[in-house]
N, C-alpha and C positions, 0 to 999 in steps of 0.2 A: 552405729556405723554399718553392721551389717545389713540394716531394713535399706541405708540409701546405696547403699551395692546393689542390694537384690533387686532396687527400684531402677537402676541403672541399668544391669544386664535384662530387665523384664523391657526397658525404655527400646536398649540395641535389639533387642529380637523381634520387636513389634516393629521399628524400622526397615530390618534385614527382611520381615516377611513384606512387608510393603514396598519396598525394592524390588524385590523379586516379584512381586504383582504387577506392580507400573512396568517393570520391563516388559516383562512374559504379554501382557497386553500391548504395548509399542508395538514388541516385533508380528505381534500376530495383525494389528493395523498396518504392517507394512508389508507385509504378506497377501492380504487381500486387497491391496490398494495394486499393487504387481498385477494381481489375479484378473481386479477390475481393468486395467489399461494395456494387458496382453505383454508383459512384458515378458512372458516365459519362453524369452530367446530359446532353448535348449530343444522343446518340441516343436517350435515354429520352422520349416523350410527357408531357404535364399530366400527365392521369389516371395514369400507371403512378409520377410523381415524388410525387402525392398519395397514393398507394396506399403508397408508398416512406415516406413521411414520417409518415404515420397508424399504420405498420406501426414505425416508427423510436421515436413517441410512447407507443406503445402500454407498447415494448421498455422507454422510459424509468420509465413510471408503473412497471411491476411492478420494476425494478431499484429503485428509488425506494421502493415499501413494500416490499419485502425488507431494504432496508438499515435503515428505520427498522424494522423488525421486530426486527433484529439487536440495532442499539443497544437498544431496548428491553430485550430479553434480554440484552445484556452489562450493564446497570444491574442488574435486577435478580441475576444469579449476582456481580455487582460485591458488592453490596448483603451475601450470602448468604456468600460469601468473609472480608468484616468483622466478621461478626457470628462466624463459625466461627474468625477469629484472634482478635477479642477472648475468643470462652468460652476457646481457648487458653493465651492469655496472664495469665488470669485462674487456669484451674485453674492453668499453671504458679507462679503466685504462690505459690499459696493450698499448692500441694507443697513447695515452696522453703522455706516457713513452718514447716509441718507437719515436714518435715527439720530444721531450725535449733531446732523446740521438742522434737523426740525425738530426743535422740543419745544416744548409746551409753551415757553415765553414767547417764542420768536412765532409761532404758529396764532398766539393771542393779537399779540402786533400786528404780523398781516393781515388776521380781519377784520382789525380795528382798520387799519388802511385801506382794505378795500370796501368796509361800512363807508368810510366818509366817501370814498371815491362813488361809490353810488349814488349817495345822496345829493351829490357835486351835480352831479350827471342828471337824476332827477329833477332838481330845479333848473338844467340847461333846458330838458326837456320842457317845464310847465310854462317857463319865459317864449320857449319855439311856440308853444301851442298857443300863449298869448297874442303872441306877434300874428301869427296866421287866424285866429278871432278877430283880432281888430283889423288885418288887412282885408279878411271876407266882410267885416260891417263896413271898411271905407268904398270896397268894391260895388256892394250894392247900395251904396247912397251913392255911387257915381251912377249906377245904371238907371238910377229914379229918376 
């Protein structure tokens, strides 16, 4: 009983010194963070804390339209992102479709259809070229 007390008051002191660490080091970053950005109102003059402040105001307006700049422009490629997944999702429909209306059977059919339809066509062709053979052999047995 007594080793898990001693373990316990040894747990809280090593705490209580780490505490004390973490802070002592906070306040000392926040110390030189003042230091760095002049905030040591107390030695600064009027004129140099108005100079500081106009200079500070200044800093804000342009952070201030650059960020409305920003949004601006994230609306609009906002804008331009929506319309590029609606054509998206649209063509993908519209392929999805076109897949489900040409499959494999129906795409067999058609060639089969359009085989015969050549070959239709083919022999219109070999009959035209007959007819204009024997119209050129009746032409030149007329001119003999």
């Amino acid at each position: 009983m007594i080793e898990i007390m001693s373990k316990m008051v040894l747990c809280l002191a090593i705490a209580l010194l780490l505490g004390f660490l973490v802070g002592w080091l906070f306040s000392r970053a926040l110390h030189s963070e003042e230091d760095c950005i002049g905030l040591d109102v107390e030695e600064q003059s009027e004129d140099e804390l108005l100079a500081r402040v106009n200079q500070l105001e200044k800093l804000y307006e342009n952070e201030k339209a650059l960020s409305q700049e920003y949004q601006t422009k994230n609306k609009k490629l906002k804008g331009e992102l929506m319309k590029k997944i609606n054509l998206l999702n649209t063509t993908s429909e519209t392929l999805k479709e076109s897949q489900n209306k040409l499959n494999s059977h129906d795409l067999k059919a058609q060639l089969a259809k359009k085989e015969a339809e050549l070959l239709e066509f083919e022999q219109v062709l070999l009959k035209a070229e007959e007819t204009i053979e024997s119209q050129k052999e009746f032409i030149a047995k007329l001119q003999k």
